[in-house]
N, C-alpha and C positions, 0 to 999 in steps of 0.2 A: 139707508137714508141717514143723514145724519142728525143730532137732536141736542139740544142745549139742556143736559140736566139741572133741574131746580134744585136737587138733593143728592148726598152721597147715596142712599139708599136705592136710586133708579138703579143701581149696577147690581143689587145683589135680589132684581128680577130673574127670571130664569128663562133660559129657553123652553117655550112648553105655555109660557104664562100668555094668556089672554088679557088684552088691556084695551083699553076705552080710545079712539082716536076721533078728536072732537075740531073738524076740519072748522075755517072761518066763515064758513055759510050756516054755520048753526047745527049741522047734522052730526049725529056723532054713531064711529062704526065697531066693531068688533077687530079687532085682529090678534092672531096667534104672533109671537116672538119668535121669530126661526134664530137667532144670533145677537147678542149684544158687545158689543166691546169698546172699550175706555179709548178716543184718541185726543188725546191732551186733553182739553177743559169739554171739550165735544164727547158726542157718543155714537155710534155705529149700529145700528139697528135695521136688520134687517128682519122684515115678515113675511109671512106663508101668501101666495098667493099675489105678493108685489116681486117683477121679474124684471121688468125694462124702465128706463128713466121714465118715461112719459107716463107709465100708469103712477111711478111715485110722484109725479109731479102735482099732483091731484091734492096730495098731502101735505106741500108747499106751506108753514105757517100755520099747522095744525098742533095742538097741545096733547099731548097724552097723557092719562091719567088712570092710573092702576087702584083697584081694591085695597082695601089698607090689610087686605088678610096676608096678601104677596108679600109683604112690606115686611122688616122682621121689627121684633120686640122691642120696644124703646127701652132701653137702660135707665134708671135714674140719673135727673135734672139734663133727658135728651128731651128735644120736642121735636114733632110735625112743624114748618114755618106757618102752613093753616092755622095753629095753632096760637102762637104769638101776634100775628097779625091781627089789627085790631085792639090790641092790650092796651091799655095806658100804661103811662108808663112815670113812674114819680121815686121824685130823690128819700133819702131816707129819713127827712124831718116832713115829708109828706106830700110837698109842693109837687102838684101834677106839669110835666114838659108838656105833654102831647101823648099822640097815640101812633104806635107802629103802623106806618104804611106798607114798608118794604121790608126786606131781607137782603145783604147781598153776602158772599164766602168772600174773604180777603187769603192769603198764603196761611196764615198762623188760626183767623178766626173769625167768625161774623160779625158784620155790621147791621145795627137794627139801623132805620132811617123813624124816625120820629118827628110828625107832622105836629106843631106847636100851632098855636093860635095865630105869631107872627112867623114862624120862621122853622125849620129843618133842623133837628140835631143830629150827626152819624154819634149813636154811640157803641163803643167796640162790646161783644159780648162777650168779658171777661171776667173772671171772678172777682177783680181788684174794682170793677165798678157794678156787674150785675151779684146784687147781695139775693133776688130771691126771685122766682119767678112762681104766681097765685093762679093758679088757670081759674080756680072757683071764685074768685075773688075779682078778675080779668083785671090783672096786675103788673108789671114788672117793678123792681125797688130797686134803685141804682142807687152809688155813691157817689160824690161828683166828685172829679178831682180836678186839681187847677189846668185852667182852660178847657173845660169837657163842657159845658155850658156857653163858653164865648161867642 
């Protein structure tokens, strides 16, 4: 099947790994990982027990969601996107933009989407604008640079 990863991290699942398939009707199933493999921005996934199109058609629009134990060790200033979403997010003399709605991956870096009171900012997640990020504090502190705000 193939599957739209949210995170680098779906690839360094294992075969072997059982993980959560949470179909659009609400139900959500068990299934083992028989094979995973990177094709361009997609991913390649096949599981134990899914063999002809029509049983995977079932799965059509389903989210998968793995234990964070599968998942490996965040490095320092990595995050979960679970994680940032929801943050506020404010410049560094303190003025709050909004709050992270989204996440998306660009070539080079992420893009937070930042829902303001009037209006959307994409800001890049880079270190030239994100100066810190407070998970206990549910923060981000950006620098604004000219037109990052416009």
């Amino acid at each position: 099947m193939k599957a739209l990863p949210l995170m680098d991290s779906f690839y360094s699942l294992a075969p072997e790994n059982t993980i959560a398939v949470n179909l659009p009707s609400g139900i959500s199933e068990p299934l083992k990982i028989k094979s995973l493999k990177k094709l361009g921005r997609y991913a390649l996934v096949s599981f134990y027990g899914i063999n002809d199109p029509e049983t995977a058609l079932k799965y059509r629009g389903a989210i998968l969601s793995a234990d964070k134990s599968l998942l490996p060790v965040l490095q320092e200033e990595e995050y979960f996107y679970e994680q940032l979403i929801g943050l506020a997010v404010c410049t560094t003399d303190g003025n709050i933009i909004g709050r992270v709605s989204d996440i998306f991956e660009t070539g080079s870096n992420d893009v937070y989407i930042v829902k303001g009171p009037d209006r959307e900012y994409l800001i890049p997640a880079i270190h030239d604008v994100v100066k810190g990020i407070k998970l206990k504090e549910g923060k981000i502190i950006i620098q604004t640079l000219e037109g990052l705000l416009d």
